[in-house]
ZAPA-922439 format. One record per residue (C-alpha): residue in three letters; x, y, z. Coordinates in steps of 0.001 Angstrom, whole numbers. Example, Ala and Ser with C-alpha at 12.3 -4.5 7.8 and 13.67 -1.06 7.14 Angstrom:
// residues 2
[r 'ALA',[12300,-4500,7800]]
[r 'SER',[13670,-1060,7140]]
This chain:
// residues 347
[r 'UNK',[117005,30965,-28935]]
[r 'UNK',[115290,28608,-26053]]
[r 'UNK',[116604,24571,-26385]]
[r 'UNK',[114183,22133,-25534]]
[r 'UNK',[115106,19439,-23382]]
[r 'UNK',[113824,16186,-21323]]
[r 'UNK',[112723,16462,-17774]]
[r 'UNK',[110588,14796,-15380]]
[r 'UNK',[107475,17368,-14185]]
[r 'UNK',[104847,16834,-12043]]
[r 'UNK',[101456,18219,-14415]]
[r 'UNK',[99432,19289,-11762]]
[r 'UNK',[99437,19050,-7908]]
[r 'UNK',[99706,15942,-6218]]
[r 'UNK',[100002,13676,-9592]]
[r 'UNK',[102708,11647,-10877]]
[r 'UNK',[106010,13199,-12207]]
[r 'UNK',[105831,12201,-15801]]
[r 'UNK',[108716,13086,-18625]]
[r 'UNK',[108099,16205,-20568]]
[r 'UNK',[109878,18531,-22282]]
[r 'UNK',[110655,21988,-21011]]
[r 'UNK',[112082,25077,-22237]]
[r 'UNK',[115742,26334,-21469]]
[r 'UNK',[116583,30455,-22403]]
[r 'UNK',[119220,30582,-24807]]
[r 'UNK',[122841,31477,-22831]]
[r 'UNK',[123532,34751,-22258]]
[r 'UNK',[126319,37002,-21729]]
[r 'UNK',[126833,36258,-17804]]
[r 'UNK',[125075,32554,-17919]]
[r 'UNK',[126558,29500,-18299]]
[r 'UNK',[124966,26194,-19659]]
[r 'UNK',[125506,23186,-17616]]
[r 'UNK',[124958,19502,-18445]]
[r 'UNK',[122975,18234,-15455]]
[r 'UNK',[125045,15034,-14035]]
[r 'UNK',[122852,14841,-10923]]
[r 'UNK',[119781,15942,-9156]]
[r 'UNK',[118777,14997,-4980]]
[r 'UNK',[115463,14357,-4330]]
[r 'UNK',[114530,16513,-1375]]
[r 'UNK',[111848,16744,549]]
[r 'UNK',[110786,19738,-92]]
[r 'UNK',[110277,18546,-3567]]
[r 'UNK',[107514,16670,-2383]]
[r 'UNK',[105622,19158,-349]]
[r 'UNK',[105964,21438,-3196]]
[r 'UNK',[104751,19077,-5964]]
[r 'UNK',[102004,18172,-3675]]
[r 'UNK',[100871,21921,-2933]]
[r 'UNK',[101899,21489,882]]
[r 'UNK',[103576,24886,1448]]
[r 'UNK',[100847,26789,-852]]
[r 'UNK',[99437,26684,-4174]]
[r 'UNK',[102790,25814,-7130]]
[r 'UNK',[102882,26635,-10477]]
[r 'UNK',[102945,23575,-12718]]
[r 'UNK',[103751,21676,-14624]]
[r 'UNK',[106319,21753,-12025]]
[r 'UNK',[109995,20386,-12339]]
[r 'UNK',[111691,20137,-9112]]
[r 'UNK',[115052,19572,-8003]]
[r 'UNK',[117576,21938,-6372]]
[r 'UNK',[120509,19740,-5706]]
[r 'UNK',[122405,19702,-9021]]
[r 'UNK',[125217,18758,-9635]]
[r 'UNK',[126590,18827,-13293]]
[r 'UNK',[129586,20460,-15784]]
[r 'UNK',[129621,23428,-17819]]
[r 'UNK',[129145,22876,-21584]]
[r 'UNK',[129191,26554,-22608]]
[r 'UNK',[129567,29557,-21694]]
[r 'UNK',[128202,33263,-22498]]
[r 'UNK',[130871,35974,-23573]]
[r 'UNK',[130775,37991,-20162]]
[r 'UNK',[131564,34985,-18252]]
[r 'UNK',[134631,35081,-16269]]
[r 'UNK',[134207,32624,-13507]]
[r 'UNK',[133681,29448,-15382]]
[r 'UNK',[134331,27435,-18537]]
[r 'UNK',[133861,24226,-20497]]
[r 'UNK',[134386,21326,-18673]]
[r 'UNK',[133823,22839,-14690]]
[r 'UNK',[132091,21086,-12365]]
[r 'UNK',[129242,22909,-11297]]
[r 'UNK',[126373,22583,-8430]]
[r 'UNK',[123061,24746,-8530]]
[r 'UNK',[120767,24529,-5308]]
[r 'UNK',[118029,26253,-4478]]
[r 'UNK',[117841,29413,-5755]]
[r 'UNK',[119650,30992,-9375]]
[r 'UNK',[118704,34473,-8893]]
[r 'UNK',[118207,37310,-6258]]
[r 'UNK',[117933,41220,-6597]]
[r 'UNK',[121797,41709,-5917]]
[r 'UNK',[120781,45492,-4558]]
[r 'UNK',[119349,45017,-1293]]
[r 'UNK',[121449,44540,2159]]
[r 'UNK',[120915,41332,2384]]
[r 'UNK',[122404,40255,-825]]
[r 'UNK',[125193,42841,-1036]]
[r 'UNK',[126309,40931,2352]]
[r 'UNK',[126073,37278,735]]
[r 'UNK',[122816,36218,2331]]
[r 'UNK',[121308,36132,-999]]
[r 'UNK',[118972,33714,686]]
[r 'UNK',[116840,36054,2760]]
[r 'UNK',[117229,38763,-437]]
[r 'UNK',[114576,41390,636]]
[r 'UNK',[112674,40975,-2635]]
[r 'UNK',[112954,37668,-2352]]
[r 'UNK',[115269,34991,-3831]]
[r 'UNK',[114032,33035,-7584]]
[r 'UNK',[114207,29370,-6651]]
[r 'UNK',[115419,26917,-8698]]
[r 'UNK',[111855,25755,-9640]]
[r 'UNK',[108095,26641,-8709]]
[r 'UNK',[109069,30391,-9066]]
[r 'UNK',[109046,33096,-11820]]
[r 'UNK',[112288,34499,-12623]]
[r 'UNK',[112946,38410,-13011]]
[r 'UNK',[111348,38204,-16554]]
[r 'UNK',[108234,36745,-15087]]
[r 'UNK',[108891,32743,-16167]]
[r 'UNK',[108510,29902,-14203]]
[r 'UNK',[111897,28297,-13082]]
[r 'UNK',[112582,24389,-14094]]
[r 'UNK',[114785,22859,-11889]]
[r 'UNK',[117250,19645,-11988]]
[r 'UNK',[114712,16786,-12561]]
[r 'UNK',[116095,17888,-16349]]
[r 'UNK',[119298,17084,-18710]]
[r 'UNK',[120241,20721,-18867]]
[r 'UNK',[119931,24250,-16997]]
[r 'UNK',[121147,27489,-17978]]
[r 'UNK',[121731,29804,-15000]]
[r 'UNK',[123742,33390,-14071]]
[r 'UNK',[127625,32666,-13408]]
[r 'UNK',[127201,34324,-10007]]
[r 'UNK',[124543,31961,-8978]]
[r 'UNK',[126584,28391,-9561]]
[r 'UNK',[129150,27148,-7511]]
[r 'UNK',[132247,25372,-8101]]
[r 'UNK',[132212,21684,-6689]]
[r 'UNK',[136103,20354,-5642]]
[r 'UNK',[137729,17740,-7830]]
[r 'UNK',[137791,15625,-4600]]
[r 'UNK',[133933,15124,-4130]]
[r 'UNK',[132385,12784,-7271]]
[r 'UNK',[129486,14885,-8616]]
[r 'UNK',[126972,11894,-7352]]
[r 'UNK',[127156,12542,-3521]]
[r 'UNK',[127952,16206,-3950]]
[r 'UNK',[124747,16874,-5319]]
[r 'UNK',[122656,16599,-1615]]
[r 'UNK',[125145,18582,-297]]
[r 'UNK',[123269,21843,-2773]]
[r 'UNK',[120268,21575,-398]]
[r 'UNK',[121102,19373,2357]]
[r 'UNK',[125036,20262,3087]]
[r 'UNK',[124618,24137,2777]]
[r 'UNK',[121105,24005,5228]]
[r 'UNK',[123014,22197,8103]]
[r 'UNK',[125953,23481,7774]]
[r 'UNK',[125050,27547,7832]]
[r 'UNK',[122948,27257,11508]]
[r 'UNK',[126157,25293,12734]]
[r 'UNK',[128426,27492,11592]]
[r 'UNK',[126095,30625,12762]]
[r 'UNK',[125278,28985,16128]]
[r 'UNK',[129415,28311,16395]]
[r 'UNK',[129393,24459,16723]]
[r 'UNK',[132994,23199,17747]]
[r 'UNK',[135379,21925,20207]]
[r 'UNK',[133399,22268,23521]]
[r 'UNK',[129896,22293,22392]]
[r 'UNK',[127386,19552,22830]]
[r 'UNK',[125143,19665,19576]]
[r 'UNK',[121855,17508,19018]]
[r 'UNK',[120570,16407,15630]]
[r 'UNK',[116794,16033,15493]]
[r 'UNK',[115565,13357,12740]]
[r 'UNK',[118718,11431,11250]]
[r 'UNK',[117516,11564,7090]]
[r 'UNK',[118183,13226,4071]]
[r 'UNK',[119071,16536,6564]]
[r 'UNK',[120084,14676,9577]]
[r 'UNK',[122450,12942,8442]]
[r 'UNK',[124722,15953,6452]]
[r 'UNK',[124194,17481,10188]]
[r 'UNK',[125906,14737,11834]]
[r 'UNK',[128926,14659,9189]]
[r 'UNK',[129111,18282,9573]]
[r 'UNK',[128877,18813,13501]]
[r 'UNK',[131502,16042,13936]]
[r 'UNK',[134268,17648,11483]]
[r 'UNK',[133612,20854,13335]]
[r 'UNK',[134513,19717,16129]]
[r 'UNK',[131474,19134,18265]]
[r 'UNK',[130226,16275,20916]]
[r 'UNK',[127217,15215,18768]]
[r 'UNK',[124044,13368,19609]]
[r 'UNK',[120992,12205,17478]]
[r 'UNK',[117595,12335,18688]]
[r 'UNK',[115520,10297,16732]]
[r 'UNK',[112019,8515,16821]]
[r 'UNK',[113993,4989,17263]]
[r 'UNK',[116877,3141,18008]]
[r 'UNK',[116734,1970,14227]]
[r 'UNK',[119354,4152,13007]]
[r 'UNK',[121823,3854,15973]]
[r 'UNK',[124525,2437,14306]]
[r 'UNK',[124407,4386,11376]]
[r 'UNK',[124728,7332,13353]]
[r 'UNK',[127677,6381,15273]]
[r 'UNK',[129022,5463,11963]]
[r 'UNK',[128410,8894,10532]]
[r 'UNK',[130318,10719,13744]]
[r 'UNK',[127515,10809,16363]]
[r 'UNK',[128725,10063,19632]]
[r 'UNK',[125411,8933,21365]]
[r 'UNK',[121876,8340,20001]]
[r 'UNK',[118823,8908,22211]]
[r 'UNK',[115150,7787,20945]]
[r 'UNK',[112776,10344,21592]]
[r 'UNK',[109724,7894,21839]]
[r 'UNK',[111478,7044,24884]]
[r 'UNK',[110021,9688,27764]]
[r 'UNK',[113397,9420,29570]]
[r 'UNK',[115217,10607,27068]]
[r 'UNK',[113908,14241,28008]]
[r 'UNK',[114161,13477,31451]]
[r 'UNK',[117865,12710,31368]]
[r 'UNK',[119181,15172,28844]]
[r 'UNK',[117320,17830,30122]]
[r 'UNK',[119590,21039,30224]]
[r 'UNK',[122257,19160,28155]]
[r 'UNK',[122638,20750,24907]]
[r 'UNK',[124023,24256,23527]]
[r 'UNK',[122558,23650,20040]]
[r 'UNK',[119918,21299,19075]]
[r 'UNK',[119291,21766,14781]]
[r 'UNK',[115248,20199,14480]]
[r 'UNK',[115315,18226,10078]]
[r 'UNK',[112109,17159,11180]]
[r 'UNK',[109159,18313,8735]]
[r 'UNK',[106357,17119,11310]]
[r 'UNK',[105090,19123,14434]]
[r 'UNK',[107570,18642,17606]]
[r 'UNK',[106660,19473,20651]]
[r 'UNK',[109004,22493,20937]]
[r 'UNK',[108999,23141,24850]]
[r 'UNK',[110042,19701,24978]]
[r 'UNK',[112851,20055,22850]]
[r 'UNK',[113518,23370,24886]]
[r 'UNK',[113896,21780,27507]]
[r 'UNK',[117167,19841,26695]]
[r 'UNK',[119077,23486,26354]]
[r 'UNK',[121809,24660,28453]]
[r 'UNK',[120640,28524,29313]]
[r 'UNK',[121424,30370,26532]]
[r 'UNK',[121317,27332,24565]]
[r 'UNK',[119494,27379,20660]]
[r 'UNK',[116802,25397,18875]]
[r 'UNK',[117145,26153,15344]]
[r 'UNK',[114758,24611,13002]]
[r 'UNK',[115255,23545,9722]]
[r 'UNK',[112539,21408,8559]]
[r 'UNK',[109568,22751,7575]]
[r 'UNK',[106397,21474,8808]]
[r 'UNK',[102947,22037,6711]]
[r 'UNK',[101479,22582,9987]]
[r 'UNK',[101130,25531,12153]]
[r 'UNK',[103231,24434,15502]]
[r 'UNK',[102646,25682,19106]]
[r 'UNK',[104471,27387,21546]]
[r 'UNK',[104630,28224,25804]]
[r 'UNK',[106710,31012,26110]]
[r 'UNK',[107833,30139,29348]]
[r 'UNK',[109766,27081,27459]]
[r 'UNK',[112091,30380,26186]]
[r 'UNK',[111715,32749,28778]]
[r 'UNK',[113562,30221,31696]]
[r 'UNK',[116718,30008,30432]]
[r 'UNK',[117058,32784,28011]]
[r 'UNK',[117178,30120,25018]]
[r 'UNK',[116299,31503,21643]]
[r 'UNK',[113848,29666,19280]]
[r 'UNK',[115009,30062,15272]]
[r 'UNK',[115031,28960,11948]]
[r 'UNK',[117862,29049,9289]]
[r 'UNK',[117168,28669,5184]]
[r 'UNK',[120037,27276,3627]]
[r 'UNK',[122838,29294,2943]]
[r 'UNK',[123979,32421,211]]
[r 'UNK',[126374,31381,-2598]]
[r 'UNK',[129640,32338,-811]]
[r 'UNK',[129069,30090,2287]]
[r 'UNK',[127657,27474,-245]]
[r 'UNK',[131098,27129,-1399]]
[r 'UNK',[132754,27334,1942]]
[r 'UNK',[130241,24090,2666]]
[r 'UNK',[131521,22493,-352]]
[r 'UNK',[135497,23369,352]]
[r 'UNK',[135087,22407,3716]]
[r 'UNK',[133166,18845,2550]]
[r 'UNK',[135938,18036,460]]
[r 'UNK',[138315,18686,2866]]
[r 'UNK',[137138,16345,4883]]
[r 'UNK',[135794,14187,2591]]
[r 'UNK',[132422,14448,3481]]
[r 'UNK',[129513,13399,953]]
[r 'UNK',[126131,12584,1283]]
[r 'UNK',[124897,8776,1688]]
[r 'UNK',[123130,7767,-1489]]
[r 'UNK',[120999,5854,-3341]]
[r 'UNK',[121419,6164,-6866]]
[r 'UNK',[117834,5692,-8900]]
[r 'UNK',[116935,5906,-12612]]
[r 'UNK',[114788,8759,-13511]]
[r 'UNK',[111402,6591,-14124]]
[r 'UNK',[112279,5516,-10000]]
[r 'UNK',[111370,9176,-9137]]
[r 'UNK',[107591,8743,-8352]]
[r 'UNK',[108300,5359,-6101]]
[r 'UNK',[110998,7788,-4230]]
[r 'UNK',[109000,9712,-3278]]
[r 'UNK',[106855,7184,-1722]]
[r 'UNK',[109725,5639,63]]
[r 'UNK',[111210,9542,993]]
[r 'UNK',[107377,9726,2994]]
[r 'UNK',[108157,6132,5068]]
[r 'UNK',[111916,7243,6076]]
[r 'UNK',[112740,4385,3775]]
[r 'UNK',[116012,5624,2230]]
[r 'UNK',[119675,5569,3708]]
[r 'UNK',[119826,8871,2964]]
[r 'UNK',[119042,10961,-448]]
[r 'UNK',[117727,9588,-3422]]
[r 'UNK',[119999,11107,-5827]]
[r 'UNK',[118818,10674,-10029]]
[r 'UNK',[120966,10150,-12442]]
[r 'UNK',[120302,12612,-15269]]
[r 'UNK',[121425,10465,-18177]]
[r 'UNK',[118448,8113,-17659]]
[r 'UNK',[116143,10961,-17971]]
């Protein structure tokens, strides 16, 4: 039998998030029923409440960083019980047959993942996400979240951690490579935390000199503004890995241009706009141009083992859930230090 419970939905594209009540399946053998603690506020929340990556299905409840504890349990379940803490990010279902997901990149599964919200799930219902009190979801899709990271700041690290730290891991940042951070928010700065505990000689690139000393504080060790034409001119060829959190246009060959040969520009923001490219800015050099989506459930929990091993958590600011709407707002002027994070007990 489905539960109804409180969430925050936007009713239609580009209006205010306003609190509803949504349906939740009834728990099933392999799912588990979690009591949502916390839920990040991510950007692409906004751009898909506000139609900006194509037409949503509303009433829409976002959220993919969730981070909560198990309250029950179906009778097939063997990986969790009453009382786990449990994260959900952005996706609680894939085909499980394909290549893709029999290898843990459930991700880029080749029938393509069910998000957390703004999808329809295998039975052809729209997903809710973690704007809500409660979510019921598969075993194999949750993840456990270490006893040494409070649930609060884990929460960014469902969206935020996992999409930094798989193109870091991927591109092999460590001990000996010089790795750039483009944009220093919600992303950014989980990519500086990250790249530093690796191992890496990390530098921010970012609009301004505003966030310098945050960025130091966070493990960068130097901070460039790239409104500042030198900055191009003097790192130019500097770089084995530069990771792009920026969802506006960049001038890419630009950006290109501060790669060692063979060096990488993987992006992981995702601008509404098309962006444009001179090949030439790939072809001298040999440097390779990509994009990474987050990361499959395995790796997930590597990013969260690792995070807790070295106490890394996301830098929050904890709202109440009638603060969502003004978030996003603020998320749209940088003006955050660095997730809005809700607390689900206020919804």
């Amino acid at each position: 039998m489905t539960t109804n419970v409180p969430a925050y939905a936007a009713p239609a594209a580009n209006a205010p998030l306003e609190r509803v009540t949504i349906p939740r399946r009834a728990v099933g053998e392999r799912d588990v029923l979690i009591e949502i603690k916390y839920a990040g506020i991510c950007h692409s929340d906004i751009h898909q409440a506000r139609d900006g990556w194509g037409e949503g299905i509303f009433p829409m409840v976002p959220g993919h960083e969730i981070a909560g504890i198990v309250t029950e349990v179906g009778p097939g379940v063997t990986t969790y019980r009453a009382g786990d803490r449990v994260g959900v990010g952005c996706f609680v279902d894939s085909c499980r047959r394909c290549d893709y997901c029999r290898q843990g990149l459930e991700q880029y599964c080749a029938e393509g993942m069910t998000g957390t919200y703004n999808a329809l799930d295998r039975d052809g219902e729209p997903t809710y996400g973690g704007y809500s009190t409660h979510i019921v979801v598969d075993e194999n899709y949750a993840v456990r979240i270490p006893d040494a990271l409070p649930l609060d700041v884990a929460a960014p690290l469902l969206c935020a951690g996992i999409t930094l730290y798989s193109p870091l891991v991927h591109w092999k940042a460590g001990p000996g490579k010089n790795v750039a951070i483009v944009g220093l928010g919600g992303l950014g700065h989980m990519g500086v935390k990250i790249a530093h505990a690796l191992g890496a000689e990390v530098t921010v690139l970012s609009q301004t000199l505003r966030k310098q000393e945050d960025g130091l504080r966070l493990g960068a060790d130097h901070f460039h503004a790239t409104s500042d034409p030198e900055t191009f001119e003097k790192l130019a060829g500097t770089f084995d890995l530069i990771v792009s959190t920026v969802s506006a246009p960049l001038d890419l060959g630009a950006y290109l241009g501060l790669l060692k040969t063979d060096g990488a520009l993987v992006n992981v923001g995702a601008p509404e706009e098309p962006v444009s490219l001179n090949l030439f800015s790939v072809i001298t050099g040999r440097k390779t141009l990509a994009g990474s989506m987050i990361g499959g459930i395995a790796e997930t929990q590597e990013m969260l083992d690792f995070c807790a091993e070295h106490g890394l958590g996301a830098e929050i600011e904890l709202i109440t859930a009638d603060q969502i709407n003004e978030a996003y707002e603020r998320v749209l002027t940088s003006d955050v230090r660095y997730r809005f994070v809700v607390d689900a007990a206020t919804i």
